[in-house]
C-alpha positions in Angstrom: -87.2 8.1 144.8 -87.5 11.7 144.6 -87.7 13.5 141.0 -84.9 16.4 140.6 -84.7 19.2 138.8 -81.4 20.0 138.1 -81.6 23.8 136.5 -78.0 24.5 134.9 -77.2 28.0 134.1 -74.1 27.7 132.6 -74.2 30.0 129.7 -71.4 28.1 127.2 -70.8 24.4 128.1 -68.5 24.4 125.4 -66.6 26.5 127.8 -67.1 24.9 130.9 -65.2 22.4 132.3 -67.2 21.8 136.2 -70.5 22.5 134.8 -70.3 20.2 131.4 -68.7 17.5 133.5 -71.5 17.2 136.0 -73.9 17.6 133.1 -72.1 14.3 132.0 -72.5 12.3 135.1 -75.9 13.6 135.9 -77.3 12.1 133.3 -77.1 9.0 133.9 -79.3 9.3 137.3 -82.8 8.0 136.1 -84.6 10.3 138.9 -82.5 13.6 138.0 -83.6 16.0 134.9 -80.6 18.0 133.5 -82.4 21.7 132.1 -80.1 23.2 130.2 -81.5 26.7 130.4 -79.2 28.2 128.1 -79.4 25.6 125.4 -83.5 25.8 125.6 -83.9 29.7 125.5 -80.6 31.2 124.3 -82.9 34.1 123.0 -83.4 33.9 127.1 -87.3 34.2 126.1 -88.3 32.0 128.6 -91.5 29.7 128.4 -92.8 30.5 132.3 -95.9 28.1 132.5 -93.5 25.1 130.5 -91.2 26.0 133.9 -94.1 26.2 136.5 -95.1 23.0 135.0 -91.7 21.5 135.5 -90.9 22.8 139.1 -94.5 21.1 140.1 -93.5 17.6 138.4 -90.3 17.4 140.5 -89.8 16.9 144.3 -86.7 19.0 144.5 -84.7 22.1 143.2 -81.2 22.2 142.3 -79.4 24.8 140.7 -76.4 24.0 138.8 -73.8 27.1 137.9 -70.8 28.7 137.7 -70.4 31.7 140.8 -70.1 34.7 138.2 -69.7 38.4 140.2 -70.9 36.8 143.0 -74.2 35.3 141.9 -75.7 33.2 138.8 -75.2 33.5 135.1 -77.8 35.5 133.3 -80.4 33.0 132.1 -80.9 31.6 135.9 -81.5 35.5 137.2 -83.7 35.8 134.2 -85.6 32.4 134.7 -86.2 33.2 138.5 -87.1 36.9 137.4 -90.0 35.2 135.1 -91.0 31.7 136.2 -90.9 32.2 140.4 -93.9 34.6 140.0 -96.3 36.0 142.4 -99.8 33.8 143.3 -97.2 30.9 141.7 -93.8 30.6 143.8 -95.3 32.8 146.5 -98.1 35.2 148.0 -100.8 33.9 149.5 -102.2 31.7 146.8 -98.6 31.3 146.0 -97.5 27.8 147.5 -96.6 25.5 144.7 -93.0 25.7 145.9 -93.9 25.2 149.6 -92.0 22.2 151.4 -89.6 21.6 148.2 -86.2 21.0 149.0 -83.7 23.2 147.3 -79.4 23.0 147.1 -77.1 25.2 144.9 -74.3 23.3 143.3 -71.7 25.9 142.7 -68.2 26.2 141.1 -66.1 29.1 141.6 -63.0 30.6 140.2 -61.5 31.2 144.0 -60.2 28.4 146.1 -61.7 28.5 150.0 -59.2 30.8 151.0 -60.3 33.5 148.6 -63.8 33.1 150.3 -62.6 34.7 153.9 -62.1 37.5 156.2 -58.5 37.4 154.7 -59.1 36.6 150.7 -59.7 38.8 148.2 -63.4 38.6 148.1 -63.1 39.6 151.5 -66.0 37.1 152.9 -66.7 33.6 153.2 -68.9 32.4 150.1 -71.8 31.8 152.1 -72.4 35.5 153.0 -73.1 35.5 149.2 -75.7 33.0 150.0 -77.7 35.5 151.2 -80.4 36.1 148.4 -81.1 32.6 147.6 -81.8 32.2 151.0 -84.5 34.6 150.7 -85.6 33.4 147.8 -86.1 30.0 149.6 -87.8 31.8 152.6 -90.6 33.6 150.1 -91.6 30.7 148.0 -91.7 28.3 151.4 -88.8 25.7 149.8 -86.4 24.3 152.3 -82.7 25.2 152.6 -80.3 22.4 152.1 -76.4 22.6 152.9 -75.0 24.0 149.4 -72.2 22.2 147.9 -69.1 23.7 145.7 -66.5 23.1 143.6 -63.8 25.7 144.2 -60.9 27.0 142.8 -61.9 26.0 139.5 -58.9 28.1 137.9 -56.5 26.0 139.4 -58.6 22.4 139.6 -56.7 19.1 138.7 -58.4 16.0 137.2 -58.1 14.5 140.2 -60.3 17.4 142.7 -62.6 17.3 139.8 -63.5 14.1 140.0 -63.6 14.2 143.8 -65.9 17.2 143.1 -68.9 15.9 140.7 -68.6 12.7 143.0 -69.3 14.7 146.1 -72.0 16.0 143.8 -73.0 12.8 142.7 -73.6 11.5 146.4 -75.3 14.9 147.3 -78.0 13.7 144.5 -78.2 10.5 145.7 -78.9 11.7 149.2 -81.3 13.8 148.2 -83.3 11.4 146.3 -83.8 9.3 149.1 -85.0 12.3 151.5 -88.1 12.2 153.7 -90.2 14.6 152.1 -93.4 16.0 153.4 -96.7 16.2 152.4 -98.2 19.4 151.4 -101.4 20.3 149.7 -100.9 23.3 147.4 -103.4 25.3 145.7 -103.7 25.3 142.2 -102.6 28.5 140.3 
């Protein structure tokens, strides 16, 4: 089975309803590891080579957040900002990310239809995807399908639980994915 990172950048679980739940039900996947970036640098100092280190242990990416302004919460922008470095995440000595699959598992305020040509955010959510697909393309990881959570404002017991099971099988699939084999430097 493939070892996942899970990076969650919700800022106050205390506060979150999507994010805390999936927290929850993550955890009880033996091949998944829940960071709870908030909760380990709150002071957001982050420890970039503890990070490195964790991203090389772990076959695949996943980051975990709520859709805030149309990106992440502070502490993941800061912890890409620090830990996906040059001669590290990318560059030409720069592979250790190379052939890594990587998903975002996102909740947003808006329902689908607030995600369109005729919603208020004007486009559909993955225009917004934009940037973490670049992000992908630089450090050499490999796009997967993103899956969401939307129209958390509005979201019964019932379409959250269909939510973190969706997520729940999205995990599952990617811990049985063919992964390749890719011989990285070492930074």
């Amino acid at each position: 089975m493939n070892r996942i990172l899970v990076l969650s950048g919700h800022q106050d679980l205390a506060h979150s309803h999507i994010s805390a739940a999936a927290i929850e039900a993550f955890r009880g996947l033996e091949n998944v590891h829940v960071h709870e970036l908030a909760r380990e640098y709150p002071d957001f100092s982050i420890d970039v080579k503890r990070e490195q280190r964790l991203l090389t242990e772990h076959d695949i990416v996943v980051m975990l957040f709520p859709f805030w302004w149309y990106s992440t919460p502070a502490i993941l922008k800061e912890w890409q900002d620090k830990v996906l470095e040059h001669g590290f995440a990318y560059g030409s000595t720069g592979d250790r990310l190379h052939g890594k699959p990587f998903m975002l598992m996102i909740s947003t305020g808006g329902d689908e239809q607030a995600y369109s040509a005729s919603g208020y955010n004007h486009w559909p959510i993955e225009d917004f995807f934009l940037p973490f697909k670049a992000m992908v393309n630089l450090t050499g990881m490999v796009w997967q399908h993103p899956s969401l959570i939307q129209g958390a404002n509005h979201l019964t017991d019932e379409k959250l639980s269909g939510g973190i099971a969706q997520w729940m099988a999205r995990l599952q699939q990617l811990s049985t994915l063919a992964l390749p084999v890719i011989e990285c430097a070492n930074v």
